[in-house]
N, C-alpha and C positions, 0 to 999 in steps of 0.2 A: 504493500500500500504506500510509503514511502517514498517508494521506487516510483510508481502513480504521480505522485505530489509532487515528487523532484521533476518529471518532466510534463507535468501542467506548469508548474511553476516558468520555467526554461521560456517552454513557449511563450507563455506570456509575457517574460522578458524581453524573448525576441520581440514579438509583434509588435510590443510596444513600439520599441526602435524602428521600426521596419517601418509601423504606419507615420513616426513622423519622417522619415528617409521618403515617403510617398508625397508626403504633404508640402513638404521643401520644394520635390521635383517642380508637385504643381502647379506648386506657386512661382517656380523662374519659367514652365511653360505660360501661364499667363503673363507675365512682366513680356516674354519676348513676343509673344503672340500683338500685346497691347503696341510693341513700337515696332513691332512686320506692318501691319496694317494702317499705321501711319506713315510710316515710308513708302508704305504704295502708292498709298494714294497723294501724298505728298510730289512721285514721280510720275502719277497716272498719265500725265501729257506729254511726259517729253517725244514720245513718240505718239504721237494722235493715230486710234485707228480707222479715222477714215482717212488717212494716206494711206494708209496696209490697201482699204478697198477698193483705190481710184487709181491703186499702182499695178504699172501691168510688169513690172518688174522682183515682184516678191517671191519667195518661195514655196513651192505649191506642198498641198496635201492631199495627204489619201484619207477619205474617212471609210474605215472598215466595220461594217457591219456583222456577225453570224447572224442568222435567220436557222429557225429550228420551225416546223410546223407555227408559222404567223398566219395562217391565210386569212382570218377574219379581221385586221388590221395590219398588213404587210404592204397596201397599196399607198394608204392613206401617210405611213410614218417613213417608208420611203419620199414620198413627195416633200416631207415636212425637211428631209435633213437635205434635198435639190436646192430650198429654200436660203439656202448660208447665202452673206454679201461678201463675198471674199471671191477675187479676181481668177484666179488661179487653182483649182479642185474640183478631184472629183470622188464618185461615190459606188465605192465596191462594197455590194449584197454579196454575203459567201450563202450558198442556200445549203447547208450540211445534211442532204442527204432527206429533206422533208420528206415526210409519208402525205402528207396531205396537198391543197392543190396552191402550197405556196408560190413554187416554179411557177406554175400556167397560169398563176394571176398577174403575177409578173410581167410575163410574156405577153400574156394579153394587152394588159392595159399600157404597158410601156411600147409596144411595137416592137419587141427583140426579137433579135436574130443570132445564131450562133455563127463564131468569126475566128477567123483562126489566130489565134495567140499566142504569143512567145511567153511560155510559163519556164522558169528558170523555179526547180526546186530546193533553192537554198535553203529552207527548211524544211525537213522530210513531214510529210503531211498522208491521211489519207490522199487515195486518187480523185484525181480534178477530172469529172467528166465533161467538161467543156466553159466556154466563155460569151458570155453574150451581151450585146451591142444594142442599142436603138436605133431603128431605123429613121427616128424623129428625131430632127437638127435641135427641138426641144430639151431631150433629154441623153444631149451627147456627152454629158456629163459621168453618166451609171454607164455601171460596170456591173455584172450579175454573173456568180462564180457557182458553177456547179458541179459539187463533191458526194461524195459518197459521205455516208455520216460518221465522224468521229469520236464520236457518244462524248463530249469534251468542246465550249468555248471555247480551248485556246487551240484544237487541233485549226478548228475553224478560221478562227483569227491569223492563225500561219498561212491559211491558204491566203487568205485578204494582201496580207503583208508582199505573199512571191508575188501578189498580179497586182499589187499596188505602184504606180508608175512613178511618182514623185516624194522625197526625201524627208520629208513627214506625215507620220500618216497617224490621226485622230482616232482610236477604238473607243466603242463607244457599244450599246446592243442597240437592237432596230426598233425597239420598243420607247427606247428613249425621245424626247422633246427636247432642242437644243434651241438656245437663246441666236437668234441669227446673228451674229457677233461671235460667234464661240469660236470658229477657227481663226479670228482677228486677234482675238484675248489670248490667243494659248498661242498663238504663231508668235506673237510681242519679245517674249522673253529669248528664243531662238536668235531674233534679229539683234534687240537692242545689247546683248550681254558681249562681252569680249572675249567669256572664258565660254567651253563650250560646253551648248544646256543639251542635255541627254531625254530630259520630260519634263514637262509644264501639267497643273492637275488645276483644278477648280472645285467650287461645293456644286454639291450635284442636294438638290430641294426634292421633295417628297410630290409627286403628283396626284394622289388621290385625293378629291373631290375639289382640285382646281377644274378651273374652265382652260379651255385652248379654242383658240379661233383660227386658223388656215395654219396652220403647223407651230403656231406659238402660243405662248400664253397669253391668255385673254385675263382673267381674273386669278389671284391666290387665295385660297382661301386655305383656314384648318383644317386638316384631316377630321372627319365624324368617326372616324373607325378607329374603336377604343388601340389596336396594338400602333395604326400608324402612326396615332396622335403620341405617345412613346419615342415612336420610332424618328416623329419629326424633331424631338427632344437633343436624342442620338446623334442626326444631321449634324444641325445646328450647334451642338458642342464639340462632336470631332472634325469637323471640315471648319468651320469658324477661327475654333481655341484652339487644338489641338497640331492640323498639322498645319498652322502656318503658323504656330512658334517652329515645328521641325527647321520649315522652309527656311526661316530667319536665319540658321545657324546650318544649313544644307547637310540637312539629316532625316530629308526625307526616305523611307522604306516603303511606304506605299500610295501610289497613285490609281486612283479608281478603275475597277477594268470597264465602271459606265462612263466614264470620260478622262482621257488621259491621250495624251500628245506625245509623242517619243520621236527621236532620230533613230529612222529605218536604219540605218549599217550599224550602230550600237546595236538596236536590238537584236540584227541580222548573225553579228558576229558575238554574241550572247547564247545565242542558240534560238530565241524565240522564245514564245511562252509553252512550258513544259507540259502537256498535252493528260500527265497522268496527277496533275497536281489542284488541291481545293480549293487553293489560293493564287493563283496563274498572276494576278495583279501584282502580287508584293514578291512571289516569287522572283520575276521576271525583272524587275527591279533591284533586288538583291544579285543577281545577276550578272545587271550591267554595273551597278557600285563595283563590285567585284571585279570584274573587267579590267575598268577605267582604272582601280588601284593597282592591278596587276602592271598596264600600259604605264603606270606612273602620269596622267595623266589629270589636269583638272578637270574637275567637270563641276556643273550646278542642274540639281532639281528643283525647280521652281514651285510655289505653288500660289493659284491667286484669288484674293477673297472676294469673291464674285460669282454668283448664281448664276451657272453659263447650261444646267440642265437638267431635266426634270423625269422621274422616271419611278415606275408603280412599286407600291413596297408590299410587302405577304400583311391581310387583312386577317387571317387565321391563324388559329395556336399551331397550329399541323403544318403551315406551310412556313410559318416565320422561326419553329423550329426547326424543322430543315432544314433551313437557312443558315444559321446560327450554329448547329452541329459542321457543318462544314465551313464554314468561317472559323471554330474551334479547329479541326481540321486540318485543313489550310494552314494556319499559326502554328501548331505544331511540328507538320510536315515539314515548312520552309526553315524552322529553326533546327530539327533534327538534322535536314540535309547540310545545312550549313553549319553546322558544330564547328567544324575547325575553322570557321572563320572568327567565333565570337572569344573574344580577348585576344586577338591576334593583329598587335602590332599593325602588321605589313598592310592592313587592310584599315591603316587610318580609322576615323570616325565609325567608319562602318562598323566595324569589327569591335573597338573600345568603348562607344558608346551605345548606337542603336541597339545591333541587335541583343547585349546585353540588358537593354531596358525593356526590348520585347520579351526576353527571358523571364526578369525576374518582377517585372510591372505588368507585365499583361499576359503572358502565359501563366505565371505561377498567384497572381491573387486569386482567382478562383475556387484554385486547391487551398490555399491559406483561409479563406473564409469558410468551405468546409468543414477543414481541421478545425476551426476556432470554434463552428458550433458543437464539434465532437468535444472540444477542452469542456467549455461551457455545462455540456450536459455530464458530465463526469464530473466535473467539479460542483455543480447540482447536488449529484446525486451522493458525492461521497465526501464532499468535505465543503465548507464554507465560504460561502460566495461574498464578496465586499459588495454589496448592492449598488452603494456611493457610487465607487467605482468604477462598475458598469454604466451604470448610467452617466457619469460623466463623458467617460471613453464615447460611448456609441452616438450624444446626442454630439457631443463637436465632431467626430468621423461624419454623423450624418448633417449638422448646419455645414459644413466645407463642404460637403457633396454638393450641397444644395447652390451653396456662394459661388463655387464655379459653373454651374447650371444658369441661374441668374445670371450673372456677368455675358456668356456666351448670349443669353437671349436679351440682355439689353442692346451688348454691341451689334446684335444680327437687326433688329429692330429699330436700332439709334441708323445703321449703314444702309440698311436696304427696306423696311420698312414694308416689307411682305401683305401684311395683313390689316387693312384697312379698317376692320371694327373692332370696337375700342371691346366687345364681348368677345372676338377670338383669341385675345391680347390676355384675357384675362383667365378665361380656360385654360391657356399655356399656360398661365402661372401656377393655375392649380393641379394642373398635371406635373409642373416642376417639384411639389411635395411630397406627390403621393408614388411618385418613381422608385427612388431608391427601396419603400417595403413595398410595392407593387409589382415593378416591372424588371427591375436589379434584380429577383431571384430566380425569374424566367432564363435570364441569359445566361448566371451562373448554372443554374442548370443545362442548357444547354452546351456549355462549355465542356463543361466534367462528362457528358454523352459523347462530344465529341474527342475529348484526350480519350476515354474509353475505347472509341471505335478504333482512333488508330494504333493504342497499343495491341488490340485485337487484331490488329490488322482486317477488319469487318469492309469487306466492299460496300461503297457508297455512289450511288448515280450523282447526275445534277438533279435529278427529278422535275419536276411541272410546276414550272409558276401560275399558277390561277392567276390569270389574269383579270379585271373588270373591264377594262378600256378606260379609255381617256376621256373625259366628258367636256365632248367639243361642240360648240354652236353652231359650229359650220365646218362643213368638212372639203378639203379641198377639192378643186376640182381642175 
């Protein structure tokens, strides 16, 4: 029993330490995040981007789409991403392989033809059953790639990338809504930088129960749906707070696989993104870091705080756990394969800071909060609990959860200003309370399923986004 007591004790020593060692971090993540986003926008003009738009001299992009069975919204969100104002782009559909009649809507309504193409497989992909073209000067722009299916976004995404023609290319999925500025915003950093930028990332907002009108946003409004209202929480503190302090100090490790901008030969000579992996975004990133430090080489990943796309989030327990086990997943995956990089010198920042802090900040609190309520309930049960204590510890753990939550949705509200009635404004707040005991133990649970599955090593698909659609007032035409 002693034995018992000696290592509750322990633990709670550690944790102690450990949560103010957390608390410290998040507060110099907030300090840097607060003077990133003053120096953007302090810089936002030096390069205006309507010269990017009226310049026939910029560097072009590929936006690459996977398409997986879209047929009932595959016309309308192709149309939406034609829509960019940027000089120079165009727009490759990869169709992986649909069972359903996504190809032939395609075909149809776009005017394609299949055309003979110089496909160079610089990254090994399923097979590409051909390439097609619009017959309409309209939409000379698309590109529509057809593969055999490689149960896998990023097998997909590799194919986009071999039949992408120009030296950055946008991934993004075909379901997403992009601000018509988005390849302007995210091209910016490429141009204006000296040292060379490898990806450019932006916040990617929540689209359920906004409006869109001809492939944009028409109205924002708050999510009605109890997990996305959550989930918009989520958004707006990691995209906001979180990784544009990374950006500030060029420590970014993950850029969205729903929107994110990369230099094709980086990624090309990276390998591409790893076709058997959870996490294909931050993998693919960890990656090219790795690379670029091998090459002894500068580089910068940007990231900018600006709403450049909008895109549907899981409305169910069933489908946002899914989600979530492989995001767990994913995190684990990329850190196990890259072990020898993490405290390893050679690999700069990468290696000494990052993926370090995704070790022991965000793969391993999950397990920590576990363990603590195992301490807790044995210490319950078998010996004397300081009630004080507790409750001091858990209510400042829980107002600091909350003060960084608040901060994140004042700055997102003080900067962009989303939501126009003053009652959605205030719902967020009240869902900023009831988070941490409501929605905090859904993900930690989901977490601990997923470190489960892949010590199991348990196959796991992408599985089926239920989709609702986009609630548009007019649909393109």
């Amino acid at each position: 029993m002693n034995t018992l007591k000696n290592i509750i004790r322990t633990y709670e020593i550690f944790i102690s330490y450990y949560s103010v060692s957390y608390i410290i971090f998040y507060l110099l993540l907030a300090i840097l995040s607060w003077v990133a986003i003053k120096r953007y926008y302090k810089s936002k003009y030096f390069l205006l981007k309507e010269i990017l738009v009226k310049s026939n001299h910029v560097v072009g992009v590929s936006i690459v789409a996977p398409a997986f069975n879209e047929e009932t919204t595959i016309v309308y969100n192709v149309k939406s991403l034609l829509f960019q104002e940027y000089p120079k782009f165009e727009v490759v559909i990869i169709n992986d392989g649909s069972t359903d009649s996504t190809l032939e809507k395609l075909i149809k309504e776009f005017s394609l033809v299949k055309v003979d193409f110089f496909y160079q497989d610089k990254i090994p992909t399923q097979p590409v059953r051909g390439h097609y073209k619009s017959t309409d000067p309209i939409y000379s722009k698309l590109l529509v790639v057809d593969k055999e299916n490689g149960k896998s976004k990023a097998d997909a995404s590799n194919a986009g990338i071999n039949s992408a023609k120009y030296s950055l290319f946008l991934c993004t999925d075909v379901d997403c809504i992009l601000r018509k500025d988005t390849i302007s915003m995210l091209a910016k950093p490429f141009i204006e930088n000296t040292e060379k930028v490898i990806a450019t990332g932006a916040a990617i907002r929540i689209s359920n129960s906004c409006e869109f009108k001809d492939g944009m946003l028409y109205q924002s409004h708050f999510p009605d749906n109890f997990f996305a209202r959550f989930q918009e929480l989520e958004y707006i503190r990691s995209f906001l707070f979180g990784r544009m302090a990374w950006s500030k100090i060029n420590g970014l490790l993950l850029v969205s696989g729903g929107l994110g901008m990369f230099d094709k030969q980086t990624a090309i000579e990276a390998g591409g993104y790893w076709h058997k992996s959870l996490g294909e975004d931050m993998e693919l990133i960890t990656r090219m870091r790795k690379l670029m430090h091998e090459k002894k080489e500068k580089f910068l990943i940007v990231y900018i705080p600006e709403s450049l796309c909008w895109t549907e989030v899981p409305a169910s327990m069933t489908i946002f756990l899914r989600q979530r086990v492989r995001w767990a997943r994913g995190l684990i995956q990329t850190l196990f394969l890259h072990k020898k990089t993490i405290f390893n010198p050679k690999y700069g920042m990468t290696g000494l800071v990052i993926l370090p802090y995704y070790l022991f900040f965000e793969f391993a609190v999950p397990i920590l909060e576990i363990l603590g309520l195992i301490v807790l309930t044995l210490d319950f049960l078998f010996f004397s609990i300081n009630y004080n204590f507790l409750f001091i510890a858990s209510a400042f753990v829980y107002l600091f959860y909350i003060a960084i939550t608040l901060i994140s949705v004042f700055l997102d509200q003080l900067i962009y200003k989303h939501y126009t009635g003053i009652k959605e404004v205030l719902i967020l707040l009240v869902m900023v309370f009831i988070e941490p005991v409501v929605f905090h133990p859904i993900n930690v649970y989901a977490s601990i399923k997923g470190y489960w599955h892949f010590f199991r090593q348990k196959e796991q698909s992408w599985g089926v986004m239920v989709r609702q659609g986009f609630n548009k007032n007019d649909s393109l035409q």
